[in-house]
C-alpha positions in Angstrom: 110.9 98.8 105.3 113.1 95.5 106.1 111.3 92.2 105.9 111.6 90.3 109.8 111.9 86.8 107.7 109.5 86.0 110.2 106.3 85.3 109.8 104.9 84.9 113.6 103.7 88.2 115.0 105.0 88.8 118.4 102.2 87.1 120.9 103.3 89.9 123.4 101.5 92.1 121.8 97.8 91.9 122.3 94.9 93.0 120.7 92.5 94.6 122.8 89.8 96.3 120.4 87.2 94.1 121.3 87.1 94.7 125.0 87.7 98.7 124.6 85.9 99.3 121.5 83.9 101.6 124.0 85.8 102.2 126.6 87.5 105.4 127.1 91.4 105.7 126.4 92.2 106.5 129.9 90.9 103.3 130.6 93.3 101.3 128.1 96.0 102.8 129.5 95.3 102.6 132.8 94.5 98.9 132.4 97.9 98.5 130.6 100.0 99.8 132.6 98.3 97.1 135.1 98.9 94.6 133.1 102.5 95.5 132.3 103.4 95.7 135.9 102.0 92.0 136.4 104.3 91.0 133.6 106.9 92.3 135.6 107.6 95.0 132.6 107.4 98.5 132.2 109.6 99.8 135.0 106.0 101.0 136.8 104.9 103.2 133.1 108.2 105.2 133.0 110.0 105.6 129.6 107.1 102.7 128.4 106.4 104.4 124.8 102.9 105.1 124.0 101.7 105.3 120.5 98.5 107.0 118.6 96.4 107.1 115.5 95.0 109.9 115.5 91.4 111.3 113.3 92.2 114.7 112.9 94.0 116.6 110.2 97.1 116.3 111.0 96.9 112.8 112.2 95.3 111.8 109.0 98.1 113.4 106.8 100.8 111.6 109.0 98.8 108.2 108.1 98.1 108.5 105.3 102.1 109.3 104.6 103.5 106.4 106.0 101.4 104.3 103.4 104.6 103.8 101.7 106.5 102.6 104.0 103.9 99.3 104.3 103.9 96.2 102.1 100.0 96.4 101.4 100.2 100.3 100.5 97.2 101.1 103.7 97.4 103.9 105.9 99.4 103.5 109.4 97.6 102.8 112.3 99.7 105.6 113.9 100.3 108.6 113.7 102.5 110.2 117.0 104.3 108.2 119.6 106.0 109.6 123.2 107.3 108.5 126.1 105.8 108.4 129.9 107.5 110.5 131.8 107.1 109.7 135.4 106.0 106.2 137.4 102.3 105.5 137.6 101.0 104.3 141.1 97.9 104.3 142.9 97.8 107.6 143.5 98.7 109.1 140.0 96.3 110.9 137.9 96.2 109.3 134.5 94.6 112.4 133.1 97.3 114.5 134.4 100.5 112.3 133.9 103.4 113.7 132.1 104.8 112.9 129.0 107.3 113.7 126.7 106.7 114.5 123.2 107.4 115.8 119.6 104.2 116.7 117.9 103.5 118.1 114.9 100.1 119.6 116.8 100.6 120.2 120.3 97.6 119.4 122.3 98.2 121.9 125.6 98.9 124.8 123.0 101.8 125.1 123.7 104.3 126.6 120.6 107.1 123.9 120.5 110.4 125.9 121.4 113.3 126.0 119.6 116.0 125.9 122.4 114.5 122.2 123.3 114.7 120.9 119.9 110.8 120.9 119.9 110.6 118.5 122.7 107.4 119.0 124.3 106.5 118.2 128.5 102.3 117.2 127.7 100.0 114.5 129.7 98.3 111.6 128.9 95.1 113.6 129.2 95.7 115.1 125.9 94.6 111.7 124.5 91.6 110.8 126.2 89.0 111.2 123.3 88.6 108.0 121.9 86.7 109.6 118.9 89.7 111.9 117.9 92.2 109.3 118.7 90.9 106.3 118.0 93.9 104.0 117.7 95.7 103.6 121.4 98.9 101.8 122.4 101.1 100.9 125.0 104.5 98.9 124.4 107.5 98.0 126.7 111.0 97.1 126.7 112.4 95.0 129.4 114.8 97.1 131.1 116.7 97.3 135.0 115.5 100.6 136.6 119.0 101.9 136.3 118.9 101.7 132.4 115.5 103.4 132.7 116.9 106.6 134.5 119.8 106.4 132.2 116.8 106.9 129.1 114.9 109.7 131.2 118.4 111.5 131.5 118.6 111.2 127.8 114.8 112.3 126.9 115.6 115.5 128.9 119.0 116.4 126.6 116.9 117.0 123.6 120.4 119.2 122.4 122.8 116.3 123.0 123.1 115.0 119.1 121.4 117.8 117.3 123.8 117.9 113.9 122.1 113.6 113.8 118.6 114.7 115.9 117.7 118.3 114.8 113.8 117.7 115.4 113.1 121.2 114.8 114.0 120.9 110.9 111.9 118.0 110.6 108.8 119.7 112.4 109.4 122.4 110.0 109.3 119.6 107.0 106.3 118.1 108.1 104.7 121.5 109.0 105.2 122.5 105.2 104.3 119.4 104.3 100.7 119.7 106.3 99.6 122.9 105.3 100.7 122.2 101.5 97.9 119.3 101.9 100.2 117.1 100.4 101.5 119.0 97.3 104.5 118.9 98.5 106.5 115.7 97.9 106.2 113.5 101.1 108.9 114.2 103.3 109.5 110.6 103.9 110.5 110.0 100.5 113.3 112.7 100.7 114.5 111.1 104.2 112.9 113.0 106.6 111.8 111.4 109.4 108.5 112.0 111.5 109.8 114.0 114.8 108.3 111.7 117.2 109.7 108.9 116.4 113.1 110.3 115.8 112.9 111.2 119.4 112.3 107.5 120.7 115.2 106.3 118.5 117.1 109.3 119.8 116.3 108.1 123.6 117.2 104.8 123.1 120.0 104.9 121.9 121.4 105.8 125.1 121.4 101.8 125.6 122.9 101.2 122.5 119.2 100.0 121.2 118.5 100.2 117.6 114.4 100.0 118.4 113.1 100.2 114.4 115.6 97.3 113.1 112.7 97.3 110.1 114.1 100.5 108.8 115.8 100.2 105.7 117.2 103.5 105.8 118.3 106.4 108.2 114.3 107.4 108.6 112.2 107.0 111.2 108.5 107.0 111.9 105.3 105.6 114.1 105.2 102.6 111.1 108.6 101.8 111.9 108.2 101.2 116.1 104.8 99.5 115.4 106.5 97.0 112.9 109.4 96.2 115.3 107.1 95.6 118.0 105.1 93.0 115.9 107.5 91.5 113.7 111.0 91.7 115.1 110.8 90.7 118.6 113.2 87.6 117.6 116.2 90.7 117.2 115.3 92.2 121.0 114.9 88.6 122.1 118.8 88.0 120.5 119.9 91.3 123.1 118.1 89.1 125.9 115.6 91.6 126.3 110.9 90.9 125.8 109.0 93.4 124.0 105.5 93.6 124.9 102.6 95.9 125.5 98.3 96.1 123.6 96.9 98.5 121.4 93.1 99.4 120.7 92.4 99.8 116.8 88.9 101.5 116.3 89.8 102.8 113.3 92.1 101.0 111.1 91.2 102.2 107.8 92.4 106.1 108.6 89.2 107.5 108.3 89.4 111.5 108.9 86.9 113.0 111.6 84.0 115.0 110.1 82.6 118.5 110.5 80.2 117.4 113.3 82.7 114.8 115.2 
């Protein structure tokens, strides 16, 4: 990963541990969103890009993978990212709002499907247990409302750039990678990028946006969004645009659930 040669951390981006240490993750978001909105950011939730570090074994093995890609060698704070799919108001159900997503383990059960590139329609509900997924954010992208139907048209062709995008192949990386538990060489070192945040890059790009300038190579995971968010604010600032958004870190040391959690 790229060095920002800066060494001020974006003060858009807030720490909220403290104050939801306890509280559920359906209250972080809802409260973000809020918070967004009053910053006149976010576009009322839609396409704002949610992130999460997650307990479990597969968000433990994502992680603890991205280690590498860090200057101090810890574990990521993330481990999955997606987009919101649809404006949140007063009458929206936070539990029930929709998302769109590449993970490695889908939450609703449902078998990712080949003919959408492993794209993925979930809702925030999935991510409610604070004990499973600990680590919670929300970030933004200043944006006019017609730029962010032109990325929800573009989150929806999940077939438009597959020779550059194929998502499926690098679920099926990371799958093998998962179930080898880790005797297989990590599929970051050979260039293959975590699905998830392949996709983001892959929406974005419908504006032209490069949104992991940290990246030192065609690769692309959680790490990589998170470190643009915190250290390279100056870039999006030189395209005239403010990146902002919170994040809750209960657990930044990647410890993995046990038996009775």
């Amino acid at each position: 990963m790229r060095d920002s040669q800066t060494t001020t951390k974006n003060p858009d981006i807030k720490n909220w541990t403290s104050k939801y240490q306890k509280r559920t993750n359906l209250q972080f978001f809802n409260d973000a969103f809020a918070a967004l909105h009053k910053q006149n950011m976010g576009n009322r939730g839609l396409m704002t890009v949610g992130l999460i570090g997650s307990r479990d074994l597969p968000g433990h093995t994502l992680r603890m993978a991205q280690s590498i890609l860090r200057w101090d060698l810890r574990p990521s704070y993330w481990s999955h990212v997606f987009v919101v799919a649809e404006p949140v108001n007063s009458r929206t159900s936070l539990s029930k709002l929709k998302i769109l997503e590449i993970p490695l383990f889908s939450r609703n059960g449902q078998f990712p499907k080949p003919e959408n590139n492993g794209v993925n329609e979930g809702t925030l509900g999935q991510y409610e247990d604070k004990v499973v997924d600990a680590n919670v954010g929300l970030v933004a992208i200043t944006m006019s409302d017609q730029e962010v139907q032109k990325l929800f048209t573009r989150a929806q062709a999940w077939n438009a750039d597959r020779v550059r995008y194929n998502f499926w192949d690098m679920l099926g990386s990371w799958q093998s990678y998962l179930w080898s538990q880790g005797m297989k060489t990590n599929p970051l070192r050979e260039g293959v990028p975590i699905a998830a945040s392949a996709y983001i890059e892959f929406i974005f790009e419908r504006l032209g946006m490069g949104v992991t300038p940290g990246a030192s190579s065609r690769n692309s995971a959680p790490e990589h969004l998170w470190n643009a968010a915190r250290w390279w604010h100056k870039a999006f600032k030189e395209d005239n645009r403010k990146i902002a958004g919170m994040y809750v870190a209960r657990d930044p040391g990647c410890a993995m659930l046990r038996p009775n959690e």
